[in-house]
mmCIF file of the N, C-alpha and C atoms, coordinates in Angstrom:
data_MODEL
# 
_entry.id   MODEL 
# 
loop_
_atom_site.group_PDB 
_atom_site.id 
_atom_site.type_symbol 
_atom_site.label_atom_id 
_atom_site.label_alt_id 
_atom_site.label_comp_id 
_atom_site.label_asym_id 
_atom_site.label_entity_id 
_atom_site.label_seq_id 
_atom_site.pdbx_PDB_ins_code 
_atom_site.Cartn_x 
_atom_site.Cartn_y 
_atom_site.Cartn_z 
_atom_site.occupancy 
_atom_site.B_iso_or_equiv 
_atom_site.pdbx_formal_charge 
_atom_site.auth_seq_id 
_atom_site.auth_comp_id 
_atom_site.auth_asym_id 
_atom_site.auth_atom_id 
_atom_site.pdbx_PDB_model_num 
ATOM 1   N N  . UNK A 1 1  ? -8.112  -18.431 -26.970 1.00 0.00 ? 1  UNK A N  1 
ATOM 2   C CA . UNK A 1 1  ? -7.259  -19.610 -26.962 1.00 0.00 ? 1  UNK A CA 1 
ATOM 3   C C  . UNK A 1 1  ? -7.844  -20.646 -27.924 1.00 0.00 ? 1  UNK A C  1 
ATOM 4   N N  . UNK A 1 2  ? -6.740  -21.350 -28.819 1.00 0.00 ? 2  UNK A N  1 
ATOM 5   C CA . UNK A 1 2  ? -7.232  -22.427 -29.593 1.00 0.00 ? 2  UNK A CA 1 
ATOM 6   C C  . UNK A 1 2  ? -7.351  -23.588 -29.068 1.00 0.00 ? 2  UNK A C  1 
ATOM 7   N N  . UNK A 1 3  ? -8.236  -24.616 -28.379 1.00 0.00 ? 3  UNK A N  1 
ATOM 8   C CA . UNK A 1 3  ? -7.878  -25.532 -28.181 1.00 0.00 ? 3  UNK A CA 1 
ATOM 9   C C  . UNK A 1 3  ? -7.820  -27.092 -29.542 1.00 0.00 ? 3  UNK A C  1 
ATOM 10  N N  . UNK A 1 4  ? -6.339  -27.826 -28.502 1.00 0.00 ? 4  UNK A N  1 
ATOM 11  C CA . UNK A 1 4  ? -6.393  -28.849 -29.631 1.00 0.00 ? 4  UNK A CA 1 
ATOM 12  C C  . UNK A 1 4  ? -7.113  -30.160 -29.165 1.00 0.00 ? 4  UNK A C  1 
ATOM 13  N N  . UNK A 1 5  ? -7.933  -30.488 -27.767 1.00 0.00 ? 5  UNK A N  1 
ATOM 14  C CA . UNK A 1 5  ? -8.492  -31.610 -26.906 1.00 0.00 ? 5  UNK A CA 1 
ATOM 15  C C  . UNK A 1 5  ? -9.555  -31.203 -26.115 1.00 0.00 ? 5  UNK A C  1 
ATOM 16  N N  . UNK A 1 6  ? -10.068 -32.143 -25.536 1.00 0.00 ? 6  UNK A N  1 
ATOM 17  C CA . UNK A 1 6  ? -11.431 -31.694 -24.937 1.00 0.00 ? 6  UNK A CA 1 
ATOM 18  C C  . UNK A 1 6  ? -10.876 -31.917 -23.716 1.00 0.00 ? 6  UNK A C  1 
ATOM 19  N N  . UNK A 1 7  ? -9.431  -32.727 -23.346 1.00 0.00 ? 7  UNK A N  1 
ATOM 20  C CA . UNK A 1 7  ? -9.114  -32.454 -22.053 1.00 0.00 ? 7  UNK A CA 1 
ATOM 21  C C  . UNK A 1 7  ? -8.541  -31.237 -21.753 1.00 0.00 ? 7  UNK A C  1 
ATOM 22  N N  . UNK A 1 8  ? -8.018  -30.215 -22.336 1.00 0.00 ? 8  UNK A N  1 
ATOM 23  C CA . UNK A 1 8  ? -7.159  -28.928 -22.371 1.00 0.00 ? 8  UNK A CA 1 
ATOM 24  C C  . UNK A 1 8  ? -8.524  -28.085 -22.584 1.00 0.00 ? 8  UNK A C  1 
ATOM 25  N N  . UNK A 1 9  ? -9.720  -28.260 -22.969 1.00 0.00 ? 9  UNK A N  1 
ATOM 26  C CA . UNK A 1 9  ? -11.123 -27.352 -23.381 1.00 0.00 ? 9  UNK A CA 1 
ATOM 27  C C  . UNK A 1 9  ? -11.716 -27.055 -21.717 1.00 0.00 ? 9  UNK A C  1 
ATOM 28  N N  . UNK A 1 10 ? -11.476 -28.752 -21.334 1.00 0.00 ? 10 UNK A N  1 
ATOM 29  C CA . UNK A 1 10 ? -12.450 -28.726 -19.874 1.00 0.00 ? 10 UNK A CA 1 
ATOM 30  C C  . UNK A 1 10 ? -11.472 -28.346 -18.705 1.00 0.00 ? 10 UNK A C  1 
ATOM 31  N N  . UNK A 1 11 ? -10.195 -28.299 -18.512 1.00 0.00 ? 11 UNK A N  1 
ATOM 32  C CA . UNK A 1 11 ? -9.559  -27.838 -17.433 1.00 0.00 ? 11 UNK A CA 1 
ATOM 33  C C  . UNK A 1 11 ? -9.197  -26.435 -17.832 1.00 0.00 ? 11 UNK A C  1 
ATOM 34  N N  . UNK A 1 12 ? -9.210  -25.526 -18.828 1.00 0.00 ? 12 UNK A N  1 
ATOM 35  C CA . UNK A 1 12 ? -9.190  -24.187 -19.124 1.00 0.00 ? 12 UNK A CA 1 
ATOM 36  C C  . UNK A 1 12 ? -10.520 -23.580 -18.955 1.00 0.00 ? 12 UNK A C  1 
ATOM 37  N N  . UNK A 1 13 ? -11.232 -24.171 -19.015 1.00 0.00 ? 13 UNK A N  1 
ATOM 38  C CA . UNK A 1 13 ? -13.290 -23.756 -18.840 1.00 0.00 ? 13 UNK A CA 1 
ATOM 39  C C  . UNK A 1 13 ? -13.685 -24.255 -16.966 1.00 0.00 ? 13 UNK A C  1 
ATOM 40  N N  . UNK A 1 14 ? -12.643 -24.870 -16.380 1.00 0.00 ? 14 UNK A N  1 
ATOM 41  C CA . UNK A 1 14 ? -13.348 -25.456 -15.143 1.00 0.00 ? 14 UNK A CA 1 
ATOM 42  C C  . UNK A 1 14 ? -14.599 -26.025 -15.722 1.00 0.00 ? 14 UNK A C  1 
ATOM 43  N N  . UNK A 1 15 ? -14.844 -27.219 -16.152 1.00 0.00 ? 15 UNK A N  1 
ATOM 44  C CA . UNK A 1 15 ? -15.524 -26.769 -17.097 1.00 0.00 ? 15 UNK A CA 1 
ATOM 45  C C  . UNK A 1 15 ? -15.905 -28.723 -16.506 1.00 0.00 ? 15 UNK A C  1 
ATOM 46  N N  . UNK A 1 16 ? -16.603 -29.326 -15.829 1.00 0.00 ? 16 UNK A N  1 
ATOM 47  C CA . UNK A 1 16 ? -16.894 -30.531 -15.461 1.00 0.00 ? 16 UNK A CA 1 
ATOM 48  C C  . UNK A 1 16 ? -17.023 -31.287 -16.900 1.00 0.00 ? 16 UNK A C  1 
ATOM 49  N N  . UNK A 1 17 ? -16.575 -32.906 -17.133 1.00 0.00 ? 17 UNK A N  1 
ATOM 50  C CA . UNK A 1 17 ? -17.195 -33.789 -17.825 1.00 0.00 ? 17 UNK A CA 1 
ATOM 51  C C  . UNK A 1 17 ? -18.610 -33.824 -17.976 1.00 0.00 ? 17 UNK A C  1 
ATOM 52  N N  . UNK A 1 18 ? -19.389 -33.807 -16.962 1.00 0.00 ? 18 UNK A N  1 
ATOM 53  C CA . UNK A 1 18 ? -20.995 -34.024 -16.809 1.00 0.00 ? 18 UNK A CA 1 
ATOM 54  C C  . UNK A 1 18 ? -21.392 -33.001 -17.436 1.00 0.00 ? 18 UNK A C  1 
ATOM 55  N N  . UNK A 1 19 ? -21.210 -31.839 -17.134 1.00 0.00 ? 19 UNK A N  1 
ATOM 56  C CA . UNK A 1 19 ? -21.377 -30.662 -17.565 1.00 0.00 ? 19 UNK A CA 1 
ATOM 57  C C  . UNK A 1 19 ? -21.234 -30.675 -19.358 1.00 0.00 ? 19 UNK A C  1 
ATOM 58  N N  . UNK A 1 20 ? -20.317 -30.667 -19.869 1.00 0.00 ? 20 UNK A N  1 
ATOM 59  C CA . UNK A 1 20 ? -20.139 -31.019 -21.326 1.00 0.00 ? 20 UNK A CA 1 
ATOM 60  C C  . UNK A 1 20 ? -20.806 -32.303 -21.553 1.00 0.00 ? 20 UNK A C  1 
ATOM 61  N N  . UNK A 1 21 ? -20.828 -32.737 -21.427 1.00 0.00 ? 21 UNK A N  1 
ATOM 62  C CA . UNK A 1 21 ? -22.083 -34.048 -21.717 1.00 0.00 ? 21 UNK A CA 1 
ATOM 63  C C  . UNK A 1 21 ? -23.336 -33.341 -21.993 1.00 0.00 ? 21 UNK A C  1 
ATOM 64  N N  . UNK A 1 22 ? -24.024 -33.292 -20.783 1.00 0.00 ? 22 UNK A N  1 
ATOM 65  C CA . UNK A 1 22 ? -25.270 -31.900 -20.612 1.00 0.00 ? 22 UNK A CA 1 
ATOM 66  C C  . UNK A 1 22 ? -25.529 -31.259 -21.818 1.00 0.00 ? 22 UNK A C  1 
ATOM 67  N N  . UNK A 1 23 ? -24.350 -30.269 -22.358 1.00 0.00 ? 23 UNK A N  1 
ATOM 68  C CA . UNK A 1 23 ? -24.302 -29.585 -23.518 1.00 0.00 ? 23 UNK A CA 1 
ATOM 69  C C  . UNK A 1 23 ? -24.408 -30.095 -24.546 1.00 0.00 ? 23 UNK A C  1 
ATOM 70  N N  . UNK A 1 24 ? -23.846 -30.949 -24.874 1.00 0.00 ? 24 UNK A N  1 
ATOM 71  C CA . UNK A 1 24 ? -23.782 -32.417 -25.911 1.00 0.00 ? 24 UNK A CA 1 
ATOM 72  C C  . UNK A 1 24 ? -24.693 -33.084 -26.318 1.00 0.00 ? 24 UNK A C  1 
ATOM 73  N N  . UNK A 1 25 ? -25.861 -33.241 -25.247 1.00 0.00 ? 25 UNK A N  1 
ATOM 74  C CA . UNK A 1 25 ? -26.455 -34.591 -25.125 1.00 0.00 ? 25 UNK A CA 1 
ATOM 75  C C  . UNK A 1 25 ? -26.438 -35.623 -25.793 1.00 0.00 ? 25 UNK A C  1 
ATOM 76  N N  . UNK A 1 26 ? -24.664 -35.992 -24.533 1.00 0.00 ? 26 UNK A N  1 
ATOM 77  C CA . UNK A 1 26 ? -24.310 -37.545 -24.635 1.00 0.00 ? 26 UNK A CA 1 
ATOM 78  C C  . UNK A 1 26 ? -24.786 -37.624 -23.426 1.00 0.00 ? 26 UNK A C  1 
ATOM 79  N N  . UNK A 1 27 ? -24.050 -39.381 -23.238 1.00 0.00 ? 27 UNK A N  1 
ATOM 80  C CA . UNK A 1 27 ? -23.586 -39.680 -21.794 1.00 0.00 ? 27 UNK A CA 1 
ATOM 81  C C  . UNK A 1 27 ? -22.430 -39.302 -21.114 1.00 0.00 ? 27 UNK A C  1 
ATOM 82  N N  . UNK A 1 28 ? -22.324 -38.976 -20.080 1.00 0.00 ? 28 UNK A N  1 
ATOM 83  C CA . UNK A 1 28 ? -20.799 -38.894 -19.071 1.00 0.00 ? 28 UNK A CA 1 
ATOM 84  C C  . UNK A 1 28 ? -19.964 -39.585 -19.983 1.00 0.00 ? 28 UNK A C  1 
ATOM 85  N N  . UNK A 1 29 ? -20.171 -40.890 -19.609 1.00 0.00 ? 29 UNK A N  1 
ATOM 86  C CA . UNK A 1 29 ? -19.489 -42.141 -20.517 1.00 0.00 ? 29 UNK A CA 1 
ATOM 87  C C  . UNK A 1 29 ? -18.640 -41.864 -21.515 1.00 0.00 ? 29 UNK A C  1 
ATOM 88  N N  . UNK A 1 30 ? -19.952 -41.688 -22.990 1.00 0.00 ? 30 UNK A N  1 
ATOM 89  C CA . UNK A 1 30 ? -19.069 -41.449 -23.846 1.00 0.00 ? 30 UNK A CA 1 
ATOM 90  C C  . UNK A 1 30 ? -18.104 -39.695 -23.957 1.00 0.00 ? 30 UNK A C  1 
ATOM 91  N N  . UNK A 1 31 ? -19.000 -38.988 -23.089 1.00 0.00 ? 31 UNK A N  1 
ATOM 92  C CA . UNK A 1 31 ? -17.764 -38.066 -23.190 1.00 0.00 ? 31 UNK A CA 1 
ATOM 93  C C  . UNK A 1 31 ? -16.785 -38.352 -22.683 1.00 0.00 ? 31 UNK A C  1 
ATOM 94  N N  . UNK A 1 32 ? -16.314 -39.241 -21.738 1.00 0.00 ? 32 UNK A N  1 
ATOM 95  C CA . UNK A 1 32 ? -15.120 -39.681 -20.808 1.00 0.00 ? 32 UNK A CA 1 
ATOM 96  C C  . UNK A 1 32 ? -13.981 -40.600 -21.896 1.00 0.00 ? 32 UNK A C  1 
ATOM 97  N N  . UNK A 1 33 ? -15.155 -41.483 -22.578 1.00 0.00 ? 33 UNK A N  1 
ATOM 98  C CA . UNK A 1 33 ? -13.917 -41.742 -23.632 1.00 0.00 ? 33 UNK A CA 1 
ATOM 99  C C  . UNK A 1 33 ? -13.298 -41.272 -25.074 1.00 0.00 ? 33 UNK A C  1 
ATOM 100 N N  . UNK A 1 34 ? -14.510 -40.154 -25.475 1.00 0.00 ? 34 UNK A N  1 
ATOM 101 C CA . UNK A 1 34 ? -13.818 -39.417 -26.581 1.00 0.00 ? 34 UNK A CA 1 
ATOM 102 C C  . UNK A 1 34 ? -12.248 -38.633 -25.482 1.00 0.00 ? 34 UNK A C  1 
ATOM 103 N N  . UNK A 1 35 ? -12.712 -38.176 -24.631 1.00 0.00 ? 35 UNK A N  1 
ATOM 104 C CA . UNK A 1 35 ? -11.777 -37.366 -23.649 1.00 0.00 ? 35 UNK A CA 1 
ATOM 105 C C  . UNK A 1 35 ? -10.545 -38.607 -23.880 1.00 0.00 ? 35 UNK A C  1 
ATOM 106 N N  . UNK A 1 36 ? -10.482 -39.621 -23.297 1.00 0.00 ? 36 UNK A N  1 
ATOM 107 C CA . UNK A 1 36 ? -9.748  -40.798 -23.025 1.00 0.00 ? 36 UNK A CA 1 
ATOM 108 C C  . UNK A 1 36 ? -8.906  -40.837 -24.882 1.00 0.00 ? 36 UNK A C  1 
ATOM 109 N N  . UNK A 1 37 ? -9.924  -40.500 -25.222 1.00 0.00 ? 37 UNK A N  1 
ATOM 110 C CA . UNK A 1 37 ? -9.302  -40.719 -26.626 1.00 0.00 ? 37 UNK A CA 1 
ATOM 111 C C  . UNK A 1 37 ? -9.516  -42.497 -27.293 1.00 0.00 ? 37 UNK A C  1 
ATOM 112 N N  . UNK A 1 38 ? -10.402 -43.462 -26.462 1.00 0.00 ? 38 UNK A N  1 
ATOM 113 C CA . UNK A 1 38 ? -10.707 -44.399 -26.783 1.00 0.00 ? 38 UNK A CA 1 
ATOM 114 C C  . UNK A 1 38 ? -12.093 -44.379 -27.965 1.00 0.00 ? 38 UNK A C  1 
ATOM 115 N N  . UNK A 1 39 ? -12.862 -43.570 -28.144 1.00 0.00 ? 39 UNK A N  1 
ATOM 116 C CA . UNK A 1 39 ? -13.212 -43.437 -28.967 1.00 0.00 ? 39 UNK A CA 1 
ATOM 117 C C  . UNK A 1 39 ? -13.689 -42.177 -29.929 1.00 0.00 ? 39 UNK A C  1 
ATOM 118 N N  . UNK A 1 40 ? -14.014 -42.433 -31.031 1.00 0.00 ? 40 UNK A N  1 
ATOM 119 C CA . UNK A 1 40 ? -13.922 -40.577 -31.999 1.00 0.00 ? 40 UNK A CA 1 
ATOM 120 C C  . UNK A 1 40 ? -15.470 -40.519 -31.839 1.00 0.00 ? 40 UNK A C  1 
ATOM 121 N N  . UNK A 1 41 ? -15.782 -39.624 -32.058 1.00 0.00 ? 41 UNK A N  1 
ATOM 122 C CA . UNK A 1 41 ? -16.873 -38.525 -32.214 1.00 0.00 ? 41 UNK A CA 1 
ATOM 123 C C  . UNK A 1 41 ? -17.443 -39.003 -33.998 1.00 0.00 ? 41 UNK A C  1 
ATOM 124 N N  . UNK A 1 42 ? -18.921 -39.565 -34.433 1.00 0.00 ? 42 UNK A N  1 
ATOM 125 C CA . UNK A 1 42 ? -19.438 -39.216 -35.189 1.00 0.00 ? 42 UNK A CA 1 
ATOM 126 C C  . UNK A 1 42 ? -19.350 -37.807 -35.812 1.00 0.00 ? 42 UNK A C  1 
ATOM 127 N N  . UNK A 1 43 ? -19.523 -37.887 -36.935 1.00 0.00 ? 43 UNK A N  1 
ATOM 128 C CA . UNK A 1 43 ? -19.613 -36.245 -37.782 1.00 0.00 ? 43 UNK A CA 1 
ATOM 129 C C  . UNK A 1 43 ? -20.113 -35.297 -37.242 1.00 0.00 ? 43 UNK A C  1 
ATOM 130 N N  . UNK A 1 44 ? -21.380 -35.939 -37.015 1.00 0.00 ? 44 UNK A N  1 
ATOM 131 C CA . UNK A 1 44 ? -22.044 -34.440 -36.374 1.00 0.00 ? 44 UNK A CA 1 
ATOM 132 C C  . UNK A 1 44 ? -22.257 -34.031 -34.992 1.00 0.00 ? 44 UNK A C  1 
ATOM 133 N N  . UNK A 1 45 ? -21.412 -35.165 -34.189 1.00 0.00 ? 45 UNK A N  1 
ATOM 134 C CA . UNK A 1 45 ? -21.131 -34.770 -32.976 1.00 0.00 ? 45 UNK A CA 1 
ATOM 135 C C  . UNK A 1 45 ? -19.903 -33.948 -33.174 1.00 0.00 ? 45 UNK A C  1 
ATOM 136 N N  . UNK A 1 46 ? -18.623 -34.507 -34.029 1.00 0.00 ? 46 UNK A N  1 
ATOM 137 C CA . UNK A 1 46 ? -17.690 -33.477 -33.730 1.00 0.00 ? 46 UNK A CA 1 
ATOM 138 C C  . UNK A 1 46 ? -17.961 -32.064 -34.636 1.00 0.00 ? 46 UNK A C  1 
ATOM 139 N N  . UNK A 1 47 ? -19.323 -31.904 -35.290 1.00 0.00 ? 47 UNK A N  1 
ATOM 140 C CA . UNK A 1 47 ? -19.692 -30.286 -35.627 1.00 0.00 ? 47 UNK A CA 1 
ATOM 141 C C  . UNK A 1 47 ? -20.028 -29.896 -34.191 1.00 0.00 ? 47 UNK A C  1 
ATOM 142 N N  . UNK A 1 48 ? -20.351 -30.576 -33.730 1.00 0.00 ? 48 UNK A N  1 
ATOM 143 C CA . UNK A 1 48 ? -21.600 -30.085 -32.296 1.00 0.00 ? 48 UNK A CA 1 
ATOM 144 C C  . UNK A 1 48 ? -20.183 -29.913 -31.287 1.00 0.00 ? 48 UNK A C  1 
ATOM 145 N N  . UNK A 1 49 ? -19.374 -30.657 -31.115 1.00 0.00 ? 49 UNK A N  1 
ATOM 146 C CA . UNK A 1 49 ? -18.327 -30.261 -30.515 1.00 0.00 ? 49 UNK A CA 1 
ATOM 147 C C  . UNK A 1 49 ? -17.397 -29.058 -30.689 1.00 0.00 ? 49 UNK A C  1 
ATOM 148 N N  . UNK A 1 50 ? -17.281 -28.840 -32.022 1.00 0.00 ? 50 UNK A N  1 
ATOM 149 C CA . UNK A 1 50 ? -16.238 -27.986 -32.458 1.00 0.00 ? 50 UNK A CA 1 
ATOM 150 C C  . UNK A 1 50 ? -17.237 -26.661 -32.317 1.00 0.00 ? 50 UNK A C  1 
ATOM 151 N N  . UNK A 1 51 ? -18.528 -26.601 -32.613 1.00 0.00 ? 51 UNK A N  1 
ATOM 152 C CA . UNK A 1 51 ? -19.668 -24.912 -32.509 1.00 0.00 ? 51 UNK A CA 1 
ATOM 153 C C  . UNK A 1 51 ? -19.290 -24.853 -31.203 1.00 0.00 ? 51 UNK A C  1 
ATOM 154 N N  . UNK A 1 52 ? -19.331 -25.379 -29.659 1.00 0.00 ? 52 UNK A N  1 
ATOM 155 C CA . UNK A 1 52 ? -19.233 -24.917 -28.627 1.00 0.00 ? 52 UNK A CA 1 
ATOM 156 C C  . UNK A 1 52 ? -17.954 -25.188 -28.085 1.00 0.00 ? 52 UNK A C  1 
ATOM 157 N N  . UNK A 1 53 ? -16.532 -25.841 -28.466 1.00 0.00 ? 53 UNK A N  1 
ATOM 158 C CA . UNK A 1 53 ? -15.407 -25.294 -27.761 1.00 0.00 ? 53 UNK A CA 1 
ATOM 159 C C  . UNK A 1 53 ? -14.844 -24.935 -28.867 1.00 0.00 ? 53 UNK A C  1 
ATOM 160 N N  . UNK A 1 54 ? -14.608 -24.974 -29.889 1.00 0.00 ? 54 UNK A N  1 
ATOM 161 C CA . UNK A 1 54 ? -14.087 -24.436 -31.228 1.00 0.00 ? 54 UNK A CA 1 
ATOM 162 C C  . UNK A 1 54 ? -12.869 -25.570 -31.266 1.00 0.00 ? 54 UNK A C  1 
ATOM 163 N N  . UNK A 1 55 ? -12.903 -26.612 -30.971 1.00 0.00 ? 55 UNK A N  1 
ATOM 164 C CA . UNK A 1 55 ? -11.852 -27.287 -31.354 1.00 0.00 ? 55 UNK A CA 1 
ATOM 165 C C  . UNK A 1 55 ? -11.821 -27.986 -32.200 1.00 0.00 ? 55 UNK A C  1 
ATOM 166 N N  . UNK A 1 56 ? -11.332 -27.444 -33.734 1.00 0.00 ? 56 UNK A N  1 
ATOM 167 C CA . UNK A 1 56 ? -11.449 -28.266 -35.130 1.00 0.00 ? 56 UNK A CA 1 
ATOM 168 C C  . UNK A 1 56 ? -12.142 -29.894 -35.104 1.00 0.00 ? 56 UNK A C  1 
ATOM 169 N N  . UNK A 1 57 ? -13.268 -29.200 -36.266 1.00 0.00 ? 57 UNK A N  1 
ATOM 170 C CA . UNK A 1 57 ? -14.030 -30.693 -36.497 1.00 0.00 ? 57 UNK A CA 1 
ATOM 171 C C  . UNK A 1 57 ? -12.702 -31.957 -36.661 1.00 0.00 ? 57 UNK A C  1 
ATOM 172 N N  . UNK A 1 58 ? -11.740 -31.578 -37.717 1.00 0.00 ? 58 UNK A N  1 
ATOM 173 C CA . UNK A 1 58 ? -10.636 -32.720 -38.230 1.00 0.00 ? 58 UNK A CA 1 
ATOM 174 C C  . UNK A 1 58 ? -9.643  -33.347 -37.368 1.00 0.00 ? 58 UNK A C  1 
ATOM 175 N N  . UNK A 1 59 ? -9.022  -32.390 -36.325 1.00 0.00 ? 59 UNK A N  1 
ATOM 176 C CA . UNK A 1 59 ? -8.876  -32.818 -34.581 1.00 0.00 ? 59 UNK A CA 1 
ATOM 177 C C  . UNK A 1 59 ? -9.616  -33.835 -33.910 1.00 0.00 ? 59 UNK A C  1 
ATOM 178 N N  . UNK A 1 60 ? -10.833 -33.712 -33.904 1.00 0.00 ? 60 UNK A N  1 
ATOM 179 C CA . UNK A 1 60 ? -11.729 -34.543 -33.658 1.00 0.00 ? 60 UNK A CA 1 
ATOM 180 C C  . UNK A 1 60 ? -11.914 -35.870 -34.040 1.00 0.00 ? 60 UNK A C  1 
ATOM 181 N N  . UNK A 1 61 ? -11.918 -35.916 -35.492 1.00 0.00 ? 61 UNK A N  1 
ATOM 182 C CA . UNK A 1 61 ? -12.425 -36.958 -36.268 1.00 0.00 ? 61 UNK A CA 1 
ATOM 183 C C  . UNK A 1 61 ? -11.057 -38.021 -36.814 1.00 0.00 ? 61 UNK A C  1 
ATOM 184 N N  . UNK A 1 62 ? -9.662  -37.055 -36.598 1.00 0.00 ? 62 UNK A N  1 
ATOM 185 C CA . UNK A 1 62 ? -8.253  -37.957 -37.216 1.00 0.00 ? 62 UNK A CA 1 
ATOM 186 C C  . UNK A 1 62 ? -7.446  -37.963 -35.779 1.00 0.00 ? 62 UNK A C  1 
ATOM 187 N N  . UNK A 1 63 ? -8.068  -37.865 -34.584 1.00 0.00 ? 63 UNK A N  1 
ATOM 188 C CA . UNK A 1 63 ? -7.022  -38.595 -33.671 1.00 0.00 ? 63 UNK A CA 1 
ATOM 189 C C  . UNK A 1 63 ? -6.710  -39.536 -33.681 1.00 0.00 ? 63 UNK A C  1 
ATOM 190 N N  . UNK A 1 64 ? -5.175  -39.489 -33.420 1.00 0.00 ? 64 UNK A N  1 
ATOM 191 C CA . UNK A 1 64 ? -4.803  -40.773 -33.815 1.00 0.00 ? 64 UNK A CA 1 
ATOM 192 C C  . UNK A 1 64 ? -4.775  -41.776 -32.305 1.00 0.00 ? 64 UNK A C  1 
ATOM 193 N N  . UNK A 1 65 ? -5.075  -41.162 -30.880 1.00 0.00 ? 65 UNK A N  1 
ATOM 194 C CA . UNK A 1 65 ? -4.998  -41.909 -29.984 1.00 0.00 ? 65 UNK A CA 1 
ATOM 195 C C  . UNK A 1 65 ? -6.397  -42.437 -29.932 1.00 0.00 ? 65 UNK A C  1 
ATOM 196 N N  . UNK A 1 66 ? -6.688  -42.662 -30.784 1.00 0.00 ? 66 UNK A N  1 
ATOM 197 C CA . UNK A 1 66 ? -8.063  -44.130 -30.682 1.00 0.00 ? 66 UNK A CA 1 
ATOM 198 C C  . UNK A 1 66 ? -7.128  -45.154 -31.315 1.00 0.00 ? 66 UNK A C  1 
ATOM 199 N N  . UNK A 1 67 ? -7.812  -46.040 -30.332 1.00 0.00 ? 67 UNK A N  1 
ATOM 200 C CA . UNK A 1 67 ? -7.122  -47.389 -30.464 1.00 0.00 ? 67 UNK A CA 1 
ATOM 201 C C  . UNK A 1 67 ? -8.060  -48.089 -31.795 1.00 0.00 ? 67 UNK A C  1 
ATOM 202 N N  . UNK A 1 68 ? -6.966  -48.984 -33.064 1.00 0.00 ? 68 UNK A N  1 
ATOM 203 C CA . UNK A 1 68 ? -7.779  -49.715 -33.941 1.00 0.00 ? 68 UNK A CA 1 
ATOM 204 C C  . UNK A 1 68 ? -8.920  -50.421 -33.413 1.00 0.00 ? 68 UNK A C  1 
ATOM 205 N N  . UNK A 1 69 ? -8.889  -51.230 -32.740 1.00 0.00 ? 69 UNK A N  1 
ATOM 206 C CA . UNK A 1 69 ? -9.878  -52.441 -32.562 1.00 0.00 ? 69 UNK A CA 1 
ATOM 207 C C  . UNK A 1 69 ? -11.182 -51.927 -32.026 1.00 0.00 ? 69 UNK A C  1 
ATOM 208 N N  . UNK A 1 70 ? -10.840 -50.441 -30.573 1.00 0.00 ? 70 UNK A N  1 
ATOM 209 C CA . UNK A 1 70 ? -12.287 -49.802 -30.519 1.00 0.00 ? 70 UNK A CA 1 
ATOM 210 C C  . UNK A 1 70 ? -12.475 -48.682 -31.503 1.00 0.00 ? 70 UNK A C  1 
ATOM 211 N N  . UNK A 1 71 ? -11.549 -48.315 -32.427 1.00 0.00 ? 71 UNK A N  1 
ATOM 212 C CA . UNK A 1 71 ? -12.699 -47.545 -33.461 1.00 0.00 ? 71 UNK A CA 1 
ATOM 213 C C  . UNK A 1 71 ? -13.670 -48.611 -34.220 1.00 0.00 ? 71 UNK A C  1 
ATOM 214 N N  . UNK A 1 72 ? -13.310 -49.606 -34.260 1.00 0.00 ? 72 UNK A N  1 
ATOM 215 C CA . UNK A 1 72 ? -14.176 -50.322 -35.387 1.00 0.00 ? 72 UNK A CA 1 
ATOM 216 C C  . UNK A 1 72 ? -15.597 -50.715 -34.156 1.00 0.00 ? 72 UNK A C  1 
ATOM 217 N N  . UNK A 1 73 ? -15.658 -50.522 -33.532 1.00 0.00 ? 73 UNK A N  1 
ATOM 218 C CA . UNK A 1 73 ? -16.778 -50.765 -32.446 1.00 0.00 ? 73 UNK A CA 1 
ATOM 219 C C  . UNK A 1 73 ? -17.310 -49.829 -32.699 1.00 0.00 ? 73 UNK A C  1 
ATOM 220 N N  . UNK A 1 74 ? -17.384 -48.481 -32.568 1.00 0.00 ? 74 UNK A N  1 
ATOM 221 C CA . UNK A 1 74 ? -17.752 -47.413 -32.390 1.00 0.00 ? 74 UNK A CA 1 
ATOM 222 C C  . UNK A 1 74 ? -18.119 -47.128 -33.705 1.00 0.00 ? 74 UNK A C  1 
# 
């Protein structure tokens, strides 16, 4: 299966938030809001994302449900 989100990655994997964090080493946190889609993934987090669920680095990095005002935070 291709996935196109890390929310469709983690309910096809049973697959906990904490748990992908863990793998990541982020926080819960920020995995909750790349998930949320409030904020994007640095470069080489979304390589590090895309090697273990395969969901395209450019998916990652051109969603468009981040909001303007918190990408520029992030």
């Amino acid at each position: 299966m291709i996935y196109t989100n890390l929310k469709e990655y983690l309910e096809d994997k049973k697959l906990s938030q904490r748990a992908l964090a863990r793998q990541l080493s982020i926080s819960p946190s920020y995995l909750n809001a790349l998930v949320a889609g409030t904020r994007r993934p640095s470069p080489e987090l979304a390589a590090e994302i895309e090697r273990i669920t395969g969901i395209p680095f450019r998916v990652l990095l051109l969603t468009d449900r981040v909001q303007p005002e918190k990408a520029a935070i992030a």
